[in-house]
C-alpha positions in Angstrom: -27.8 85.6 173.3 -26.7 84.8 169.5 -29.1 85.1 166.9 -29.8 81.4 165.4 -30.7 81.3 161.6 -33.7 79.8 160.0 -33.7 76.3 161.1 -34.3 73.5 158.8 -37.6 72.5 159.3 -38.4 76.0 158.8 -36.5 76.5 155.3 -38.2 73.0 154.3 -41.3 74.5 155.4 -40.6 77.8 152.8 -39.7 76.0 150.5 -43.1 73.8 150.4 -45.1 76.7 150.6 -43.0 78.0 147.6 -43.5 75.1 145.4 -47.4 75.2 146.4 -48.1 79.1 145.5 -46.1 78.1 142.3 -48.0 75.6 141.0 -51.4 77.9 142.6 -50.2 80.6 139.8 -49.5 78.3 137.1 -52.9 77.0 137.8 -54.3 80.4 137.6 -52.2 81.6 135.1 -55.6 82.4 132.9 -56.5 84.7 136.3 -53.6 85.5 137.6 -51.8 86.8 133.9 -54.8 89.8 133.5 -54.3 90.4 137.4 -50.4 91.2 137.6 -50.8 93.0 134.1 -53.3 95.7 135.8 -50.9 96.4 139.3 -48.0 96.5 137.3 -50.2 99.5 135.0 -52.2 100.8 138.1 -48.5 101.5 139.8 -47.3 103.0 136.7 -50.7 105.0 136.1 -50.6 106.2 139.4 -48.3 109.2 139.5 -49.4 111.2 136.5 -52.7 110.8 138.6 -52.2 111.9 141.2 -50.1 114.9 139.8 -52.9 115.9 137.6 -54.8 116.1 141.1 -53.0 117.7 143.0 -52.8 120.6 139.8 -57.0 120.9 140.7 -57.9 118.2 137.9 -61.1 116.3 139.4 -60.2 113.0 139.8 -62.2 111.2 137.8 -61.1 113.4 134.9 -57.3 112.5 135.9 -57.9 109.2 135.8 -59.4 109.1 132.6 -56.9 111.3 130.8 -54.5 108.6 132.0 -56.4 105.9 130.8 -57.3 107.1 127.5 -53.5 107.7 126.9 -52.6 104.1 128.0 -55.5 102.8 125.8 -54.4 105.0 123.3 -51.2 104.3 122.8 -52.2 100.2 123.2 -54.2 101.2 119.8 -51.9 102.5 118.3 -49.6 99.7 118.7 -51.7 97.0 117.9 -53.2 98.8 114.6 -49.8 99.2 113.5 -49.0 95.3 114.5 -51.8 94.8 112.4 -51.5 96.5 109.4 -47.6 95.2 109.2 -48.7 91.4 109.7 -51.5 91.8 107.2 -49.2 93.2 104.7 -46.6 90.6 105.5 -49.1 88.3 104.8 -49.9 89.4 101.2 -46.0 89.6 100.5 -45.1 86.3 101.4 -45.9 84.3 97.8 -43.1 86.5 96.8 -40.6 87.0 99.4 -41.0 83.0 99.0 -40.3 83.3 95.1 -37.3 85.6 96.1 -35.7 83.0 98.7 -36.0 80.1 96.3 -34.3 82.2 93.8 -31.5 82.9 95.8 -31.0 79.4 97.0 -30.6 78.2 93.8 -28.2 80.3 92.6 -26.1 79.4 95.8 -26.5 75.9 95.0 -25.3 77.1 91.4 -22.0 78.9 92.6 -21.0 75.7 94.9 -21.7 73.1 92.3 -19.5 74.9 90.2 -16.7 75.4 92.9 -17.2 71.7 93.7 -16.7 70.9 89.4 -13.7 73.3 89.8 -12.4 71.0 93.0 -13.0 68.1 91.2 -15.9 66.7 92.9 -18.3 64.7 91.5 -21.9 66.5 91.6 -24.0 66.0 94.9 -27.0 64.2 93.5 -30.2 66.3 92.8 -31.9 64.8 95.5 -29.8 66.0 98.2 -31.1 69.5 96.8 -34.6 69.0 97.1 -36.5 72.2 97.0 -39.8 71.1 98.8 -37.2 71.0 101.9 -36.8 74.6 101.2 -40.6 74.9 100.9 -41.1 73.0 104.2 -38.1 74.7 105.9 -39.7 78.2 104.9 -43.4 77.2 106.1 -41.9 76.1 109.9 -39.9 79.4 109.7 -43.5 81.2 108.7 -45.5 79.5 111.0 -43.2 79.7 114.0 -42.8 83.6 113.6 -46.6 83.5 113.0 -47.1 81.5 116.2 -44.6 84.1 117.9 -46.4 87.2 117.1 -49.7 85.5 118.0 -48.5 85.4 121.6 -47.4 89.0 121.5 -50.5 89.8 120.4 -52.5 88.1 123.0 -50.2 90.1 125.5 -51.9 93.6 123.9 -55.1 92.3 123.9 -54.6 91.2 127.8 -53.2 94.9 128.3 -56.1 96.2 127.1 -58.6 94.4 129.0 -56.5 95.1 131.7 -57.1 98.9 131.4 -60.8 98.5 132.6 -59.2 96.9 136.0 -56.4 99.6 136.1 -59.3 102.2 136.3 -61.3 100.8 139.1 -57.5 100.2 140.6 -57.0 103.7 140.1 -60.4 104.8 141.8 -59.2 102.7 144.7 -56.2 104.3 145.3 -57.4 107.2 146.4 -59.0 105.4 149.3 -56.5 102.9 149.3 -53.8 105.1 152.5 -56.7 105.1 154.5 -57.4 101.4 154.7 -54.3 100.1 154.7 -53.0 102.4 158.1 -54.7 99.7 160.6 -52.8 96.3 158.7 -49.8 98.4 158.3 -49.5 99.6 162.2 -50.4 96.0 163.6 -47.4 95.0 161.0 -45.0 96.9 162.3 -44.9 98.6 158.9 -45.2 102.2 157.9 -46.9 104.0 154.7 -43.5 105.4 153.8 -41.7 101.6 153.1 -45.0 100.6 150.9 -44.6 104.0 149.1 -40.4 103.2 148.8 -41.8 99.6 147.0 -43.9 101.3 144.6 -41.3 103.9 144.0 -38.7 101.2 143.1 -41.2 99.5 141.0 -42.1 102.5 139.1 -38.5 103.7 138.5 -37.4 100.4 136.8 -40.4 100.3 134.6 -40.2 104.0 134.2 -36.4 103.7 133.0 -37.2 100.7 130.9 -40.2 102.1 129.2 -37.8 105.1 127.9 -35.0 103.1 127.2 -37.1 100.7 125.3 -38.6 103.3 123.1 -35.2 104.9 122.4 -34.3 101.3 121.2 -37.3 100.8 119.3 -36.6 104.2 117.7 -33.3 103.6 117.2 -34.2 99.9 115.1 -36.9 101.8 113.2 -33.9 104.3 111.4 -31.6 101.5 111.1 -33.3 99.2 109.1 -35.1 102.1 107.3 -31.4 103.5 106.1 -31.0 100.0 104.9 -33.9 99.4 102.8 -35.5 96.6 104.9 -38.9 96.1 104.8 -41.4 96.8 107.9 -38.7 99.3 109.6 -41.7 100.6 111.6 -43.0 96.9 112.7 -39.3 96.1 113.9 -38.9 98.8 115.8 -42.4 97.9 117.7 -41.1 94.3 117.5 -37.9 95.7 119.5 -39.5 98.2 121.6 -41.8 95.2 123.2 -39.1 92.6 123.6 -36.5 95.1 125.3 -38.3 94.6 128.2 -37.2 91.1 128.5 -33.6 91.3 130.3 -31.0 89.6 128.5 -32.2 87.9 125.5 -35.0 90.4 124.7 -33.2 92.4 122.2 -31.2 89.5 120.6 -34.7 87.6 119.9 -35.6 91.0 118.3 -32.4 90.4 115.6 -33.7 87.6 114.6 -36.5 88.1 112.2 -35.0 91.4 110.9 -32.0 90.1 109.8 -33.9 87.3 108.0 -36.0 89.6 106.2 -32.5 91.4 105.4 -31.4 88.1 104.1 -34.0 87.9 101.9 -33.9 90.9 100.6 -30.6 91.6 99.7 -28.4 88.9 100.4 -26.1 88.1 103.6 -23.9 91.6 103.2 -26.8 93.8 103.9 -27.8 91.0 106.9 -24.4 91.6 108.5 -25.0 95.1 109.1 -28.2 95.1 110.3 -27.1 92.8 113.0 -23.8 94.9 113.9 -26.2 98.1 113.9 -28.5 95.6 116.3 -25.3 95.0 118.6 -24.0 98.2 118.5 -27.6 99.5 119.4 -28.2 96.9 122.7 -24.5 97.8 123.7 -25.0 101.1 123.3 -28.3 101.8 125.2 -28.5 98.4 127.4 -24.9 98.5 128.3 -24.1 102.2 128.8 -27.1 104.6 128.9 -29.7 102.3 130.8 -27.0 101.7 134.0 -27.0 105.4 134.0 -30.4 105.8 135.1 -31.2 103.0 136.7 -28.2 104.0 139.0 -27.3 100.2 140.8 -29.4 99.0 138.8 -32.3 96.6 140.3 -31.1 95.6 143.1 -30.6 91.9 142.1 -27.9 90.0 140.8 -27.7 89.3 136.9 -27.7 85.3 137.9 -31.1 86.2 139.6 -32.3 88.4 136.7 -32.0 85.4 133.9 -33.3 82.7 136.4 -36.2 85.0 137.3 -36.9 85.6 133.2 -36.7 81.8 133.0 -39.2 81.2 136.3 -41.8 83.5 135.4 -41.7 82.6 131.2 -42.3 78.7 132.4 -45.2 80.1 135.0 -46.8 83.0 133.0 -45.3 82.4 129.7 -44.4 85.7 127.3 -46.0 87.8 129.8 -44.1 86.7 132.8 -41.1 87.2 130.9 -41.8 90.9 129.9 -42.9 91.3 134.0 -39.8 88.7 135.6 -37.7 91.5 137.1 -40.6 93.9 138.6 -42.5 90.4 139.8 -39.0 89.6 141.1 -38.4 93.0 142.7 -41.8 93.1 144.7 -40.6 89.6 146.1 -37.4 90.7 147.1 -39.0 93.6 149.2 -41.9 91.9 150.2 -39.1 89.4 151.6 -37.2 92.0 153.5 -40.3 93.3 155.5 -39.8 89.6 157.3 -37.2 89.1 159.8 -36.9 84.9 159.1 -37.1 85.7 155.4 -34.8 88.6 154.9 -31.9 86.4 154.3 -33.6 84.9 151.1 -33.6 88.4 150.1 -30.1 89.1 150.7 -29.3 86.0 148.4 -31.3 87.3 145.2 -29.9 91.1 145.7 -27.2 92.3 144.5 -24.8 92.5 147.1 -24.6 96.4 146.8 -24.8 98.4 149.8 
């Protein structure tokens, strides 16, 4: 007898449910954002843990060598965040002074081409410079706002840590609770080990590759005499995770402070270095590793970044493709939802 596919009332009735948990973690977001944070860390965490165990480390000494180097290194990144935003703050009365400087003397060299042309001078008050003051405080205050957010994300990680440990402490116990629910599923310990497997190679891969890119940034604008080298590299360490428009976003404020520094020259070269940096490691070394990458298609990757960013906001976006992931395979374990899976993967066999 021939297989029949999900009926209607059945994909109507997915689709509901869909829309409902949805809105449930939008809801929740305040909940649900410190919660996702703490599995995604508790499945990274979990292997040098359990290697240190196995080597005859007690456990809860594993654990908290673990833990300490995740807090660690979250202190370390946040006191340098810090310091470079403090600074920044103290330097911008003159990287204002600077900028006004240099528009001016643009407006200089095209008033003259224009009196070379012919044309009769734009009136002053097309030039106004409290535009350029207001332009330059929406520019602050937007990056401002933008860092903010990035800075609530650390502070989430770290409260997160506390959760990771008692995760952690769990885990231990965790195969032996699980065997009932997984038999009367139909599901083995091996295909929830192959889930957390996947999930920690991609975030595994993208850690490294991340911190090669944030390395990478940190010489380049160094070489080229732009301020904070050390805060853009962190800057592009954190937003590789994003897929797609991660590293670009990074650009941005760099090349401004380029600008203003030294001009649109210097600028163009710290964005080619940028390009050439993305290309290099996101477009050659990182398919490497990752080996067919994902497992989902790059339509599915950019409407995931957009799905999670709207539910979870900056967060969701650094998590969209592991969230997505552990949907996909949750999905597959289902016979009448395995073809929703098929339709976000890749198409790779």
């Amino acid at each position: 007898m021939q297989e029949r596919g999900p009926s209607i009332s059945n994909t109507l009735l997915a689709l509901a449910a869909f829309v409902v948990v949805a809105a449930g973690i939008k809801l929740a977001a305040v909940i649900v954002i410190p919660f996702f944070l703490s599995v995604f860390l508790a499945i990274l965490a979990g292997p040098p843990v359990f290697w240190l165990h196995q080597h005859r480390v007690p456990r809860w000494l594993s654990i908290l060598i673990v833990i300490l180097s995740i807090g660690g290194f979250m202190g370390l990144v946040g006191t340098l965040a810090a310091a470079s935003l403090s600074d920044f703050a103290n330097s911008l009365p003159g990287y204002q002074a600077r900028l006004q400087g240099q528009w001016e003397q643009a407006l200089a060299s095209l008033e003259g081409l224009l009196d070379t042309l012919g044309i009769r001078q734009i009136p002053d008050s097309v030039w106004d410079e409290s535009d350029l003051d207001r332009l330059f405080g929406t520019a602050a205050q937007f990056a401002g706002a933008t860092l903010l957010q990035f800075g609530n994300i650390i502070t989430k990680t770290l409260m997160a840590v506390l959760t990771v440990t008692f995760m952690l402490l769990e885990a231990f116990r965790l195969p032996r609770k699980l065997q009932p629910l997984l038999e009367q599923s139909g599901r083995t310990w091996g295909q929830l080990e192959g889930f957390a497997r996947s999930v920690q190679k991609y975030i595994a891969i993208k850690t490294l590759t991340s911190l090669v890119t944030g390395i990478a940034i940190t010489l380049w604008v160094w070489l080229w005499g732009v301020d904070y080298a050390i805060f853009w590299g962190l800057l592009g360490f954190l937003l590789n995770f994003i897929p797609n428009i991660g590293s670009f976003i990074a650009a941005i404020p760099a090349v401004l402070m380029a600008i203003v520094q030294y001009g649109g020259g210097t600028a163009l070269f710290v964005a080619l270095g940028y390009v050439a940096i993305n290309v290099v490691i996101g477009g050659v070394i990182e398919p490497q590793f990752m080996g067919d990458g994902v497992g989902l298609s790059p339509l599915v990757v950019f409407m995931s970044l957009v799905f999670w960013g709207f539910l979870l906001g900056p967060v969701g976006m650094l998590l969209s493709t592991p969230l997505t992931i552990s949907v996909k395979i949750a999905l597959e374990g289902y016979r009448d939802a395995s073809w929703i899976a098929t339709l976000i993967g890749s198409g790779k066999t």
